[in-house]
N, C-alpha and C positions, 0 to 999 in steps of 0.2 A: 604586489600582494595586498597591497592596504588598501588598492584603488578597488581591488573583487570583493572585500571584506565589505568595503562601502555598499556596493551593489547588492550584495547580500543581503546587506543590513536595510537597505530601502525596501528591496523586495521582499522583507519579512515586514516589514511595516504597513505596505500593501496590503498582506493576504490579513495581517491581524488589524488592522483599521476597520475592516468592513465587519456590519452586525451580523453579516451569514457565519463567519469562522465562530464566532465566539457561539452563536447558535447550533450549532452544529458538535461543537466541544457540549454543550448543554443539554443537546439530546442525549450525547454518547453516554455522560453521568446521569443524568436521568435514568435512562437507559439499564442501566447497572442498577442502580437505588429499586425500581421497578420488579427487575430480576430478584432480588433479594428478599425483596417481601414477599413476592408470589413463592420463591424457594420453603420463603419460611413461614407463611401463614395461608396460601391457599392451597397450593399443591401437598402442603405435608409430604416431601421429598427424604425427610429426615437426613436432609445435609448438616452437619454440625460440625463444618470448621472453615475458616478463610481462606486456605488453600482449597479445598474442594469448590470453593464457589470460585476462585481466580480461574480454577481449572476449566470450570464450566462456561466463565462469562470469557474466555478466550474463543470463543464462537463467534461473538459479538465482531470480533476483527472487521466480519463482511461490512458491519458500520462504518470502521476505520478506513475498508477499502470504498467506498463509495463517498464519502468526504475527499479522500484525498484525490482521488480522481476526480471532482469535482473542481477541486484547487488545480491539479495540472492541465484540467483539460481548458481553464481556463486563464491559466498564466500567460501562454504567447498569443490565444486568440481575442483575447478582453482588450491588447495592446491597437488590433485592429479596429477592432469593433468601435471604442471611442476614440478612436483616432489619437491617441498617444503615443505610437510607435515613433513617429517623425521626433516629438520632444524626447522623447529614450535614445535616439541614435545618436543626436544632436551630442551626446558626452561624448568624452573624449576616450571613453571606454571602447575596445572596439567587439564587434559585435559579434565572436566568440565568447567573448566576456558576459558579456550579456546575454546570451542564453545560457551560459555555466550558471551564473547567478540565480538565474529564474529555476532550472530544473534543482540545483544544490536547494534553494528555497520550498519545490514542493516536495522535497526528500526529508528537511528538517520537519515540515510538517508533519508529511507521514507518522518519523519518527514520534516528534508531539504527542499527536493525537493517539499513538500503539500505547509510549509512559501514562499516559495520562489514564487509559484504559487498566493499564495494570495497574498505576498507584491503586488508582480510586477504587479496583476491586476492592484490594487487600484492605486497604481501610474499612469499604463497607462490610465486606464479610468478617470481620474483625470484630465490627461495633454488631451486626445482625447476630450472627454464628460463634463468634470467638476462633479461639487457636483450635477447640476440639483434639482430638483423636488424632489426627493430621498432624499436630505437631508435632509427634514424635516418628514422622517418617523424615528420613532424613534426606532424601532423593524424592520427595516433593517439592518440592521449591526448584531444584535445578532441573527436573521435569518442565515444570510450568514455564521457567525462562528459555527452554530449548525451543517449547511449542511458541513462543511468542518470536524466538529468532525465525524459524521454520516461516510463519506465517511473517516475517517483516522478506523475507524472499522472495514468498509466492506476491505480496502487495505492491514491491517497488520494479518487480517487470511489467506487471499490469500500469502502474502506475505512468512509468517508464514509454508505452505502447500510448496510453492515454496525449501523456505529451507528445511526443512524436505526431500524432493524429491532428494535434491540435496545432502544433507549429506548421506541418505541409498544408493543410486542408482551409486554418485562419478561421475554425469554425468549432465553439464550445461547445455546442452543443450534437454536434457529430464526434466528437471526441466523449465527451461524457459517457452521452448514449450507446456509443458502438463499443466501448471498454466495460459500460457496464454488464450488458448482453454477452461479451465472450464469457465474461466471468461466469455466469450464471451457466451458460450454455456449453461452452469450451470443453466440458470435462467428460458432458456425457456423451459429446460424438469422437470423445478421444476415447471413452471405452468401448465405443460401438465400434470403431476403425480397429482397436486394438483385439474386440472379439472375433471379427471379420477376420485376425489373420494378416492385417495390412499393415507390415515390418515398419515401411518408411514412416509409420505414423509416430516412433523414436525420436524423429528427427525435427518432430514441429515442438513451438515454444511451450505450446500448453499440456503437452506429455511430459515436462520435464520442470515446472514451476512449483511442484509439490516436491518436498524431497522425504516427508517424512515417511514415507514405506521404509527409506533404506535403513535410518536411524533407528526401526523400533522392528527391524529385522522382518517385516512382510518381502511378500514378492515380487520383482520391479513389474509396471504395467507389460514390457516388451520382453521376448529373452535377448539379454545381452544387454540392457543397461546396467548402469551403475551408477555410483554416488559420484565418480569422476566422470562420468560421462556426460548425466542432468550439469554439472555443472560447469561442463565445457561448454554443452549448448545455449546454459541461460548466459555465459559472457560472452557467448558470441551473437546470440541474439541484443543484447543489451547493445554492445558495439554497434551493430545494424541497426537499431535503432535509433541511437544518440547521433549516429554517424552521418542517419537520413535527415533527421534534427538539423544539426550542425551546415550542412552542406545545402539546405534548402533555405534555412536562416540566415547565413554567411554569403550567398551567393547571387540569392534573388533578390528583385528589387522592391524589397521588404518595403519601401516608404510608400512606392507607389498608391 
């Protein structure tokens, strides 16, 4: 156990050594500070609390997903690319191990980079806006932490996909790019298949990555989904993924 902690621990030191992550974390606050001002001095929005602004800058996520898929898509193909794979195998870790570490490593970040998006609302909208109004709802705040779980769901199968692309293929930037494109893409020819009538369209990853219709009591995309249904599919999609991961990274001859 203390030998995966190690590897962890390296492969966080990795992704946080380099001046893109901490750039990247920089935009996101930025990012936010940005939001804040325009809420409260160009738009005249008349938002006046911290929770209304966290509620709103949880949109921002697509940020979060597009860092960290940036991170997975280049965790096992950066290994290629500079030819460091050979001195990684070289431990006595065995190389199971070492993909667990690297994808647990772009999962912390994700996580990271979601907290950090939520501190740093709440402070800004705290210091721009105040408590407001808002403060006295008292299912605000477990609102805003439902949608921030909601959306760390929809981020780490993407994310999840992203890896996987990058471990078969040894190529960051077909991983990046092809994870960021379903994102964007994915959802509206799953409505288009879903208005067409086209049942099996249930059964693919990206009808089923959103869950928040069922939480907040809308209608599922298909009839006959459900909240145990999406979530049978995204573990078992998840499995198929790690699994093609796993077995492609374990098997082939990765030093090559």
């Amino acid at each position: 156990m203390s030998s995966f902690v190690s590897l962890v621990q390296n492969e966080q030191m990795k992704i946080y050594s380099r001046v893109r992550t901490w750039i990247m974390l920089g935009i996101l606050a930025l990012t936010v500070i940005l939001y804040a001002v325009m809420f409260k001095y160009v738009m005249e929005s008349g938002m006046n609390s911290a929770l209304s602004f966290m509620s709103m800058t949880a949109g921002l996520s697509f940020l979060v997903f597009v860092f960290s898929v940036i991170v997975a898509g280049d965790s096992v193909a950066s290994e290629f690319t500079w030819g460091t794979i050979k001195l990684l195998l070289i431990r006595p870790a065995t190389r199971a191990k070492i993909l667990a570490a690297k994808y647990v490593s772009v999962v912390l970040f994700l996580i990271t980079a979601l907290v950090t998006l939520f501190v740093f609302s709440y402070f800004v909208g705290l210091l721009v806006f105040g408590m407001g109004g808002a403060a006295g709802d008292a299912g605000a705040f477990p609102r805003i932490v439902q949608a921030y779980g909601l959306k760390f769901v929809d981020l780490l199968m993407f994310v999840t996909l992203a890896f996987m692309i990058s471990t078969v293929f040894r190529s960051s930037s077909l991983a990046i790019g092809l994870s960021i494109f379903l994102m964007f893409t994915a959802n509206g020819v799953v409505l288009m298949l879903a208005g067409l009538k086209y049942s099996w369209v249930k059964y693919t990853l990206f009808a089923n990555t959103d869950l928040s219709p069922y939480l907040l009591g809308d209608a599922p995309l298909v009839k006959g989904m459900t909240l145990g249904f999406s979530i049978t599919m995204l573990v078992l999609y998840w499995i198929v993924m790690y699994g093609i991961s796993w077995l492609l990274f374990t098997k082939r001859d990765v030093a090559g």
